[in-house]
N, C-alpha and C positions, 0 to 999 in steps of 0.2 A: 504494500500500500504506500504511495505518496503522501512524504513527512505534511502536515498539514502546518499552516501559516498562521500563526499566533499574534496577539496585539506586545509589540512590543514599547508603543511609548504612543501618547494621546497627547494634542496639540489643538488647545482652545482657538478658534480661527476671531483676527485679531479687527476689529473696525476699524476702518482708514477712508480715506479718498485719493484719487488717481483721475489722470482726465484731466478735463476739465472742470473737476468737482465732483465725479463720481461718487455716490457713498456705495463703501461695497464691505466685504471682509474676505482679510488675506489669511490664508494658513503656511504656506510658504514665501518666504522671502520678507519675513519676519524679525523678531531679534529670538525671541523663541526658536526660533528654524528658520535659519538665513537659507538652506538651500538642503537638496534630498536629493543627493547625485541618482540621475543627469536631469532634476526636475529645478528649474530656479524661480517658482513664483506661482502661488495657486490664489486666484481669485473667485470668490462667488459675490455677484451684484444681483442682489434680490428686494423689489421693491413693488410697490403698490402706486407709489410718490411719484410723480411724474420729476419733481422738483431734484429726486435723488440721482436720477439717470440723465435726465431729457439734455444738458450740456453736453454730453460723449468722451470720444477721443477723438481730439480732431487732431490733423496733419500731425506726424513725429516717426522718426528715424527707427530703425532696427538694423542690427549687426552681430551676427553670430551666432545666433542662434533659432529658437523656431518659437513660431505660436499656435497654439492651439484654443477656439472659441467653439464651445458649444451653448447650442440655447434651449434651454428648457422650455421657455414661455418668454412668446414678444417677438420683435423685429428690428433688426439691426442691419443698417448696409456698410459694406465695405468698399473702400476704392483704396488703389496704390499706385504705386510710379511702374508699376511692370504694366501698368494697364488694363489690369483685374478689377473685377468686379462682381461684387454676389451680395445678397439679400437672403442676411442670417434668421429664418424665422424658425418656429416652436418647431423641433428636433433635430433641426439641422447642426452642419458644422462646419468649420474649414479651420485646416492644418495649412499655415505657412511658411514657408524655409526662409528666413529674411537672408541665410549665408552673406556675402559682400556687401550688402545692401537694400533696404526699401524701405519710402516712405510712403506711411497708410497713413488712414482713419479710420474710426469706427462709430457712427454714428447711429442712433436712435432711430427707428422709420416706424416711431407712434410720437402722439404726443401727452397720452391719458391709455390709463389700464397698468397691466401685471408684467411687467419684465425681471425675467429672470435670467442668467447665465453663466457661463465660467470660465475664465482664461486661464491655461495652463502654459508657462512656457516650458520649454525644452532645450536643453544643453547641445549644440554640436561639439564634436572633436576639433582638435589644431589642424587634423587636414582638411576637414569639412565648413570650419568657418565661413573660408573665402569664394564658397561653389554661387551658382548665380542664384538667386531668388526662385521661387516656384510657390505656386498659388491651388492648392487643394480646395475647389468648392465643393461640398457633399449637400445636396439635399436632403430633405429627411424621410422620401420615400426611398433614399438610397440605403439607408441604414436598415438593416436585417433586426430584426426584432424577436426574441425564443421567447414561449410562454411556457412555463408550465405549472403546476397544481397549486404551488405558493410563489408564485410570482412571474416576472417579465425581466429579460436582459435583452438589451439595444447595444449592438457590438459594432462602435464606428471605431477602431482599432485593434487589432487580436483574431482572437480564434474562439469562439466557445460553441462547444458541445457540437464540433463540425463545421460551424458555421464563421465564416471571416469578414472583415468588416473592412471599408471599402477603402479606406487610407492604406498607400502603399509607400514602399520608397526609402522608408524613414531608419536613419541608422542604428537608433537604439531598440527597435526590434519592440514599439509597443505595445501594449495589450488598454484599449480606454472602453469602459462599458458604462452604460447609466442601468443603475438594478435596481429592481422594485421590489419589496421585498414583502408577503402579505401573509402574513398570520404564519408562518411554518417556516420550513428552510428548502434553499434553492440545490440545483444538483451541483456539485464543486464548481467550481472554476478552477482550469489548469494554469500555473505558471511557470515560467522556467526559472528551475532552483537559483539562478545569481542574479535572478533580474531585481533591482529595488521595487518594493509594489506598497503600495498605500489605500485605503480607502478615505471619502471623504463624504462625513452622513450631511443630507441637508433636507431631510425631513423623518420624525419620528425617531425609532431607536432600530439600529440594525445588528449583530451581535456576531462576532467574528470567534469561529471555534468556542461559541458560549461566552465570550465576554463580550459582554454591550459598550456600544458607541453611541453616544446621545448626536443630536442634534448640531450643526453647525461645528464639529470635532473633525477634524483629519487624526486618524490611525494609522501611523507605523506597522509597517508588519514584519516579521520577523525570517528567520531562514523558512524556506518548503518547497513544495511545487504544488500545493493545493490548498484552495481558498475557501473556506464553508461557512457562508452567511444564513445567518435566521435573525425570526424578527418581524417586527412590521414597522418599514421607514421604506425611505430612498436614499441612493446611496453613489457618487462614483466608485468605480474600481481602475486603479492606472497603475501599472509597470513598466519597467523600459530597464535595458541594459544600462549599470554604469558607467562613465567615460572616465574616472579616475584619473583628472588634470588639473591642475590649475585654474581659477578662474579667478579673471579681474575684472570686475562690472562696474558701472555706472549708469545709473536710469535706464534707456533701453538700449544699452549696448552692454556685450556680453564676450570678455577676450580672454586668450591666455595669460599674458602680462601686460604690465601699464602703459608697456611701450607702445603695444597694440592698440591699445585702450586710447590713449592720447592722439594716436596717428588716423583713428577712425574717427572721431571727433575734427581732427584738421580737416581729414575728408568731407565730412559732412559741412564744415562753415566756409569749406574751398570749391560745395556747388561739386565736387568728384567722389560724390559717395556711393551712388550704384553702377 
């Protein structure tokens, strides 16, 4: 039998703002937990408040690494300098490589009602830094969805129970699910033993190998290759290979040293950034 994946440390997800005013909470890239190799930054922006979302993110730089936004509830558009474009509504998602360069935004497209969603970024390697940008749009009848007895798993990253989920390409090799979790327990989830892999509850209580996770908590989890959730919540589930490097960051740039760090910042105020 495959070792099962244990809670090894719980990380209260911290209130902040981002954006232009964003009010959201962070669990990664915190002072709690500056980063969870190869993950540097987990956001959930959940609101009713028009007033807490409706500003955005408007135009700003990325280098080095990747984004990943999914939406629970709501509608968000994207644009960047690659010339991309998509319209983030209720299950969708898109996975970005910013690598050498690009500047987005991510703007609101309501102005009243329930948005919800999550930004994950992702660590590249020192040789994958500098690759060129690339734009994953997933809509959300693209996303494969399993049911069964006590609950639902929506696989837009990974593999479960046969089933693969439509993001490709991506170095760290990841597993990203949204699971619902409903009076009982779900069939494992498989991961591969060296991957780092985390849950993060953001509704109800979800309970990993019997130990519960309340609400708005990112959970650590420990050595295994299988994941056994019960419970009634919702929950993500995210793995990815660790990259075991260096990192020197600054807002949203993301390098191996400062040197880097400093010379993509010249790029970007010398108009030679992507």
């Amino acid at each position: 039998m495959p070792n099962e994946r244990r809670v090894a440390r719980k990380v209260t997800a911290l209130p902040t703002s981002d954006g232009a005013g964003v009010n959201l909470k962070r669990s990664i890239g915190i002072p709690a937990l500056d980063h969870l190799d190869p993950f540097l930054l987990l956001d959930n922006i959940e609101s009713d408040a028009a007033e807490d979302y409706i500003a955005g993110f408007p135009e700003h730089p990325h280098r080095g690494f990747e984004t990943v936004t999914y939406m629970v509830e709501g509608r968000m558009h994207h644009r960047d300098s690659m010339g991309s474009e998509g319209l983030l509504s209720s299950g969708g998602a898109q996975w970005m490589t910013a690598g050498r360069g690009v500047i987005h935004s991510e703007m609101p497209e309501q102005e009243e009602g329930r948005l919800h969603g999550f930004q994950l970024w992702v660590n590249l390697p020192a040789v994958r830094k500098m690759v060129p940008a690339r734009y994953q749009d997933i809509q959300p009848n693209a996303i494969p969805e399993i049911e069964s007895s006590y609950g639902n798993v929506r696989v837009i990253a990974g593999e479960y129970s046969g089933v693969k989920g439509p993001i490709n390409g991506i170095h760290v090799n990841p597993l990203f699910m949204d699971v619902a979790v409903k009076g009982g327990a779900i069939p494992t989830i498989f991961v591969p033993a060296k991957h780092t892999a985390f849950i993060y509850v953001f509704s109800g209580e979800v309970a990993v190998a019997g130990h519960a996770v309340n609400s708005d908590t990112l959970a650590i989890l420990g050595e295994g290759e299988a994941i056994n959730l019960s419970g009634d919540g919702r929950t993500l589930v995210v793995a990815g290979a660790p990259i075991r490097e260096s990192i020197a960051r600054h807002g949203p740039i993301v390098m191996n040293t400062e040197q880097e760090l400093r010379q993509a910042f010249k790029d970007f105020r010398s108009g030679n950034f992507v």
